[in-house]
C-alpha distance (Angstrom), angle and dihedral (degrees) to the residues before:
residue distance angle dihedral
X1 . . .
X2 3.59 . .
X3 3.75 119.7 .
X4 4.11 110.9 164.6
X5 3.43 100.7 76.4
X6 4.04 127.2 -170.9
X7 4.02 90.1 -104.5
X8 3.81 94.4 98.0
X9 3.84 101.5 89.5
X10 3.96 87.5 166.8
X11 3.41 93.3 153.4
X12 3.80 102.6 68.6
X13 3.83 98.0 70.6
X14 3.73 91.4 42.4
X15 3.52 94.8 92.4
X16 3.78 99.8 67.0
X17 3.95 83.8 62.2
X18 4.07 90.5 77.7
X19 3.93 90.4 75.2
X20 3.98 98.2 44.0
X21 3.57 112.5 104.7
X22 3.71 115.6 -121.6
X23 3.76 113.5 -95.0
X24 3.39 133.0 -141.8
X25 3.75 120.2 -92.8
X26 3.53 139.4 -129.5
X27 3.79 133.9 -149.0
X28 3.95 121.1 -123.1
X29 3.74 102.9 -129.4
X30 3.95 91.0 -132.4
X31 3.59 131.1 133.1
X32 3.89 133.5 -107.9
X33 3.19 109.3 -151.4
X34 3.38 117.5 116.6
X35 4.10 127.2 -170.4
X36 3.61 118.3 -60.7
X37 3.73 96.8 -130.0
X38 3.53 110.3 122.0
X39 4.43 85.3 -51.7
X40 3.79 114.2 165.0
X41 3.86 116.4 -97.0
X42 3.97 92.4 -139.8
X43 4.11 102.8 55.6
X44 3.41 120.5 149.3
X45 3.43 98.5 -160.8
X46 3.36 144.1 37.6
X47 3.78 132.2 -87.3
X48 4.24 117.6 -84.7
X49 4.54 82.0 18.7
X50 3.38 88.0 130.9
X51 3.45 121.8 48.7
X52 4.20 145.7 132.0
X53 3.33 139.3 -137.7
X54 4.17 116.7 -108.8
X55 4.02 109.6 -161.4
X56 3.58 98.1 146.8
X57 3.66 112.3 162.0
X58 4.01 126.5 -119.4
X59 4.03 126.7 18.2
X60 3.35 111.0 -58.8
X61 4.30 113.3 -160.8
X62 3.78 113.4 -106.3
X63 4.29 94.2 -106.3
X64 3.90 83.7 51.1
X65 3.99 88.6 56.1
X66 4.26 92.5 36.7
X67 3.88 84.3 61.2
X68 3.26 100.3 45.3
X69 4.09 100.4 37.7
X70 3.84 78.1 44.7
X71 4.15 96.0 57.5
X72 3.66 85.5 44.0
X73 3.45 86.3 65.6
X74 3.60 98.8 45.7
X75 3.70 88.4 47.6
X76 3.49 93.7 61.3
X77 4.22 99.4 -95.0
X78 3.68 107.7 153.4
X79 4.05 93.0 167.5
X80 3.95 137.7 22.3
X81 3.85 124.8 -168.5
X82 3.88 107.0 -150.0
X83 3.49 123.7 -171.9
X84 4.03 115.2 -115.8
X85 3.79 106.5 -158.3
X86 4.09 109.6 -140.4
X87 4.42 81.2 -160.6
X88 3.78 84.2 52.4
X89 3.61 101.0 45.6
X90 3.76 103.5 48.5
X91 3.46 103.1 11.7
X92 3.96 88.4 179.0
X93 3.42 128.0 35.2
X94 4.23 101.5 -79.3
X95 3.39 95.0 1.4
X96 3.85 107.7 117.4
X97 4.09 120.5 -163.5
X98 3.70 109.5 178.0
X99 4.17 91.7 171.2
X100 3.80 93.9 108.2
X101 3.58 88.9 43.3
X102 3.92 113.7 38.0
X103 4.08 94.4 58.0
X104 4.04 88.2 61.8
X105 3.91 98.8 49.5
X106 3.85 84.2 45.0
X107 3.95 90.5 54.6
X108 3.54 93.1 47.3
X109 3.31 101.4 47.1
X110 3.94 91.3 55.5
X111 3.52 92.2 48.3
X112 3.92 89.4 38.1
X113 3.23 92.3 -133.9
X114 4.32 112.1 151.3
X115 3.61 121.9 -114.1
X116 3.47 127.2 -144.4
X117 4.26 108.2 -174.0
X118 3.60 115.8 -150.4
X119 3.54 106.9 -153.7
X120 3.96 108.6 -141.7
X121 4.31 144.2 160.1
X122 3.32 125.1 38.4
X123 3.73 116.9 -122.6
X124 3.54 112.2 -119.7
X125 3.82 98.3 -121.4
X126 3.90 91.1 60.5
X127 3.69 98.2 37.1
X128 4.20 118.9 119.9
X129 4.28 85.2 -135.4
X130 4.32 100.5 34.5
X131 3.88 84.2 167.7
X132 3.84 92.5 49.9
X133 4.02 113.5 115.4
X134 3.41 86.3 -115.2
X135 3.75 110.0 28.5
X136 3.86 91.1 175.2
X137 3.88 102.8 73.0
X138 3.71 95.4 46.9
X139 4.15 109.6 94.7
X140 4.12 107.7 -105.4
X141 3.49 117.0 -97.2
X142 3.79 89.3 -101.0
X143 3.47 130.4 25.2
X144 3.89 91.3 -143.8
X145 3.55 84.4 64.6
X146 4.16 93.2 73.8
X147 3.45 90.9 33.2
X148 3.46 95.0 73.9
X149 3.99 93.0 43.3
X150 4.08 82.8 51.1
X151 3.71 81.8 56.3
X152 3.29 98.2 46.9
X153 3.69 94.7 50.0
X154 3.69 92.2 53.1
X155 3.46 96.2 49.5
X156 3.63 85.4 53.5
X157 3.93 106.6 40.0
X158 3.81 96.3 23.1
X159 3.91 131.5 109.1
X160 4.30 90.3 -83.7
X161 3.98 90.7 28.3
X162 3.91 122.4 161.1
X163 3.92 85.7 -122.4
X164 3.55 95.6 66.3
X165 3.34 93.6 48.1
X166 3.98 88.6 44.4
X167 4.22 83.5 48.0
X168 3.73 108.9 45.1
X169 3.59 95.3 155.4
X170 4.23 87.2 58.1
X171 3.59 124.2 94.0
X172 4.13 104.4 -98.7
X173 4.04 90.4 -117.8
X174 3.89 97.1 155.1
X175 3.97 124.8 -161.2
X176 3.57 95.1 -103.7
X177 4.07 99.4 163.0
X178 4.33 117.4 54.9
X179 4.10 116.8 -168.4
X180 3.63 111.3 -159.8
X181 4.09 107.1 -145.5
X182 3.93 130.7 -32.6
X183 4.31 119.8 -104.1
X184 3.79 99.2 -19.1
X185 3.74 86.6 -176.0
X186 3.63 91.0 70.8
X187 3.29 114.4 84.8
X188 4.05 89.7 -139.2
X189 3.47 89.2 69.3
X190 3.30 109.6 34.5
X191 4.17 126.5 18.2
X192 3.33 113.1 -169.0
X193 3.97 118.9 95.5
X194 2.90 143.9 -113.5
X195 4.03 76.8 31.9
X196 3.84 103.4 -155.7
X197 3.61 103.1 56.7
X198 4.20 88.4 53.2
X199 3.79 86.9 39.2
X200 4.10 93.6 58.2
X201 3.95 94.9 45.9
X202 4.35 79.3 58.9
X203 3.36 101.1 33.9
X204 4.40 89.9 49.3
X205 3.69 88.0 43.6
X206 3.67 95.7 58.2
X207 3.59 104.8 24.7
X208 3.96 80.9 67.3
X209 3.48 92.2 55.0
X210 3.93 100.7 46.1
X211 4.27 87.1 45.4
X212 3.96 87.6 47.4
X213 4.06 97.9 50.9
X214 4.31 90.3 40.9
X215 3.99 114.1 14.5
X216 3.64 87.5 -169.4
X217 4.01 96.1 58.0
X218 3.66 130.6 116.8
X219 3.83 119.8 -128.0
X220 3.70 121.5 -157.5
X221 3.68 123.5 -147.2
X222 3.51 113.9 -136.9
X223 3.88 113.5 -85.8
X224 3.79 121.0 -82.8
X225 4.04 106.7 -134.7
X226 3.88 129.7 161.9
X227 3.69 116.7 -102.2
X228 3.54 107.5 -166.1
X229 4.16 110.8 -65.2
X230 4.00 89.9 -7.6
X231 3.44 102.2 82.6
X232 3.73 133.0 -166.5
X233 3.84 104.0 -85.6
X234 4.14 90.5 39.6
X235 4.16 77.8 60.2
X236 4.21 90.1 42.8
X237 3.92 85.8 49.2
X238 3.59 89.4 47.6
X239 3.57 97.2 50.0
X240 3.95 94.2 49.4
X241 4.05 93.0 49.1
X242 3.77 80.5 55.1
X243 4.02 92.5 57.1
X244 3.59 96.3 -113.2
X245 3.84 89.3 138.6
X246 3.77 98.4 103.7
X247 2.99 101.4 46.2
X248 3.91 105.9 66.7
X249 3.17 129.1 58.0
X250 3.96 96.4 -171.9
X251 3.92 131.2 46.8
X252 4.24 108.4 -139.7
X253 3.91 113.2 -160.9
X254 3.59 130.0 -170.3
X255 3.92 108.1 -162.2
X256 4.07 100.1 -177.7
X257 4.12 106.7 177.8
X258 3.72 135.4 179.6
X259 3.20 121.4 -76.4
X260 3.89 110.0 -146.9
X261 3.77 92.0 47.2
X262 3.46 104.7 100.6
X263 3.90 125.8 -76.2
X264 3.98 94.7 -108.0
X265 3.77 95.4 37.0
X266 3.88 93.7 49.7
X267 4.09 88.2 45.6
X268 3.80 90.7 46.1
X269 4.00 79.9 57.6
X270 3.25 91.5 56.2
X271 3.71 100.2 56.3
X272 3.59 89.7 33.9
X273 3.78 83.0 62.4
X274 3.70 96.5 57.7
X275 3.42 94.3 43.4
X276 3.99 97.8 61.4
X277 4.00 80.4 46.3
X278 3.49 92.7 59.8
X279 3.69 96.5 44.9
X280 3.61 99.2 55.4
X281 4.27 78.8 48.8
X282 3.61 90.3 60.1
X283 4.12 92.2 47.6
X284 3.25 77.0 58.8
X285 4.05 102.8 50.6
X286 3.72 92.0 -117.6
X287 4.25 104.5 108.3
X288 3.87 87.9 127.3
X289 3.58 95.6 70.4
X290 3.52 120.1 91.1
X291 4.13 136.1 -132.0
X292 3.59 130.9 -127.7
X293 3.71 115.9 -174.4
X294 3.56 99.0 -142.3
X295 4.04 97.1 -169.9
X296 3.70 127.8 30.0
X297 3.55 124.7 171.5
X298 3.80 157.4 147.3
X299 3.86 107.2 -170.8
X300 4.06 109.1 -138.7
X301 3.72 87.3 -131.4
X302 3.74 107.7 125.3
X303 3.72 115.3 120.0
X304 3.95 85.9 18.8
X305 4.02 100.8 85.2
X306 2.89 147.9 42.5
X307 4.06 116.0 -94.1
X308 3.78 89.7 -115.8
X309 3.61 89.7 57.5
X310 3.48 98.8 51.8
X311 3.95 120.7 99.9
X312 3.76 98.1 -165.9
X313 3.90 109.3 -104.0
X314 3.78 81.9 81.5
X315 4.63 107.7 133.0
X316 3.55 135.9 158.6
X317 3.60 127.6 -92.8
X318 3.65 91.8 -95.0
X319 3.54 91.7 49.4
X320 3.38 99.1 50.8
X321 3.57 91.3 56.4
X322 3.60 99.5 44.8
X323 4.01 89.2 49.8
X324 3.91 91.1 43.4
X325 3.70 83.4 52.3
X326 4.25 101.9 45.8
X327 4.24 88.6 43.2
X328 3.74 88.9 58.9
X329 2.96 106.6 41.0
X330 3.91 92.3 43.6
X331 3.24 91.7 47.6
X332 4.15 96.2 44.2
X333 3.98 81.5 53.5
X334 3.95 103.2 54.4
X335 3.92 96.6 21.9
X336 3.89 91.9 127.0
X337 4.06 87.8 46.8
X338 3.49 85.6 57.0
X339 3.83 108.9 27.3
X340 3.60 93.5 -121.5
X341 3.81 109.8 156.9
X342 3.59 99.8 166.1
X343 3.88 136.5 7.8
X344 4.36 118.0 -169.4
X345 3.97 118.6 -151.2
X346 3.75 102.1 -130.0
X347 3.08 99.8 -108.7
X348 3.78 155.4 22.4
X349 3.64 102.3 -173.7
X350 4.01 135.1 14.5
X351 3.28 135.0 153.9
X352 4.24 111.5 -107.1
X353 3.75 80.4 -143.5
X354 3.92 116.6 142.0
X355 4.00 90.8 -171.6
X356 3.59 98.7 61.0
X357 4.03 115.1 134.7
X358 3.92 89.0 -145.6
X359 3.97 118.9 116.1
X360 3.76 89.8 -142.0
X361 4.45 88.6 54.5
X362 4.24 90.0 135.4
X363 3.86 88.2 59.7
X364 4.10 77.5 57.0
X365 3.96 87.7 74.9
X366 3.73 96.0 56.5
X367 3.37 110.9 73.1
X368 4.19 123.2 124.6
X369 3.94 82.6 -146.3
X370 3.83 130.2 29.8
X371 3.95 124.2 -131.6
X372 3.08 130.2 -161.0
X373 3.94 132.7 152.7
X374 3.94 88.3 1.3
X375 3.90 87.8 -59.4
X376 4.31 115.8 121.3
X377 4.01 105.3 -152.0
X378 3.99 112.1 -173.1
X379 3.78 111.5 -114.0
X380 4.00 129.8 -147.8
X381 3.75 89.6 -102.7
X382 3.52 96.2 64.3
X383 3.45 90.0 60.3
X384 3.70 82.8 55.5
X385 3.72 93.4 51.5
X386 4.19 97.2 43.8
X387 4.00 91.6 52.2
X388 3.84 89.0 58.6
X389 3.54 98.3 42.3
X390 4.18 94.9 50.4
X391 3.85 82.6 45.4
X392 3.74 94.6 58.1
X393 4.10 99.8 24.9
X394 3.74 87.7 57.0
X395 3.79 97.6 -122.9
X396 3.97 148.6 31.9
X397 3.91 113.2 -83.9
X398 3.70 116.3 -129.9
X399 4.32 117.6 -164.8
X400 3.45 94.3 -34.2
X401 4.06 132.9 49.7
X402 4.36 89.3 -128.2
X403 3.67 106.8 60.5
X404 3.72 129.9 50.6
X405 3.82 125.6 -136.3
């Protein structure tokens, strides 16, 4: 299933960003250690800083996922955020399927690789508007209804999860860190307006649950994108004034920028990005908490689509690599300025396919890998992305994402 949709037109209110003054910053309070396990002395970052987004459609067999959770770790992948469908996983009410879910944790934990599950799609039977065209971005009826599948996923995935007791031969690599939904001020992902009071009711509801099954785990908020004129920090002072602030524990950004600007000026965006985030955080009296950008991106689409299909983050292949190279390693260098504790190339896999039917086809160019026909092939880019990683992890990864060659 497909979950980034063509909604997120971040780039359009970018441009107003060149005359803010830069803003103070704030630190995030988190830890750098990283596991012991043969780690380099000499990082730069912390562990799970670099990471990627995997959304790959379909099922793919568990030695198809060991190969590719296992380049991921060779590549310098210290973190993946995977989408856990709520329609997938208990398709009716009660009835749990954890099939599309239990090969991923499984790969992860043998690369030892972290996971951070975004919980997404409403399942029809527990949506507030069943007869809706699409019954899967309106909130469920009742929030208590995906609290107890947060629960349940927890209980599963979590540091004393069935599955590792199910799995004794796997790597104990628990779910530690839950996001609740993806851009809930875009009306693609979530339909109900105004958005943020809906969006607290959920996000209390199961941020409850995931703090009751594991005390010590991190929950997301749902990412903070750009829609058009409303911009990411009108959506972060939105979701505050709507009392949200208890019931996260992490801030998630997604800073999209254009991609013909120049390199610097679209990186400065970036940052600039974050940094209007974290001021309407400390309005709020929440500096301490940090920010992971959980997608990052500049599709190599240009010359690929049409100009109506474009959405304006659109480069080259060259400049997609040279921006994927100045964002991280800007943001590895001020990441306690900012707060920034982890920042996810958007993403893993896509398809390099100009004919694709999909609104979102530019996010098709942007992929570290290519698929096609069930087959991953290693693109330039990742190159790209594994040169900075080693650079600021200290090291070359071998099989698995916590011990260098």
């Amino acid at each position: 299933m497909r979950w980034k949709l063509g909604g997120t037109l971040a780039v359009l209110a970018l441009g107003a960003l060149a005359l803010v003054l830069v803003l103070s910053r704030s630190g995030d309070g988190s830890s750098d250690q990283a596991p012991s396990s043969g780690q380099a002395a000499d990082r730069a970052v912390p562990f799970g800083f670099f990471g990627t987004v995997f959304n790959a459609p379909g099922g793919f067999p568990g030695p198809v996922l060991d190969r590719q959770f296992a380049l991921m770790a060779r590549s310098g992948v210290e973190s993946v955020r995977v989408p856990m469908h709520w329609s997938a996983l208990e398709p009716s009410r009660g009835a749990h399927d954890w099939t599309s879910t239990d090969p991923l944790v499984a790969a992860a934990a043998r690369a030892r690789v972290q996971l951070l599950a975004n919980l997404l799609s409403t399942p029809t039977w527990a949506s507030k508007q069943p007869n809706a065209a699409r019954p899967d971005i309106w909130p469920p009826r009742d929030p208590a209804l995906a609290a107890a599948l947060v629960r349940r996923l927890v209980e599963r995935y979590g540091p004393r999860g069935t599955f590792w007791a199910q799995n004794p031969s796997l790597p104990r690599v628990p779910v530690r860190w839950w996001q609740i939904w993806n851009e809930p001020m875009g009306r693609v992902h979530w339909a109900e307006r105004p958005w943020a009071p809906s969006f607290t009711r959920f996000l209390r509801a199961t941020s409850a649950a995931v703090h009751e099954a594991d005390p010590g785990a991190k929950v997301v908020a749902a990412s903070l994108a750009t829609f058009n004129r409303y911009t990411s920090w009108d959506a972060a002072r939105d979701l505050y004034r709507a009392g949200a602030r208890p019931y996260f524990d992490v801030v998630s950004v997604h800073p999209f920028t254009n991609g013909v600007i120049p390199v610097g000026e679209g990186v400065e965006r970036v940052v600039k990005t974050v940094e209007l985030v974290r001021r309407e955080m400390r309005r709020h009296g929440d500096a301490g908490k940090p920010v992971i950008i959980t997608e990052l991106s500049w599709p190599a689409a240009l010359g690929q689509l049409p100009r109506d299909r474009l959405l304006g983050l659109e480069t080259t292949p060259a400049g997609q690599a040279a921006r994927l190279r100045a964002a991280y390693t800007r943001l590895a260098r001020e990441r306690r300025q900012l707060g920034v504790r982890q920042v996810y190339w958007f993403n893993w896999a896509s398809e390099y396919d100009p004919n694709s039917p999909a609104a979102d086809v530019a996010f098709r160019f942007s992929g570290l890998t290519k698929l096609a026909n069930d087959a991953f092939t290693p693109q330039p880019i990742l190159r790209t992305y594994a040169g900075v990683a080693a650079r600021n992890e200290g090291c070359r990864k071998g099989e698995t994402a916590t011990a260098c060659q």
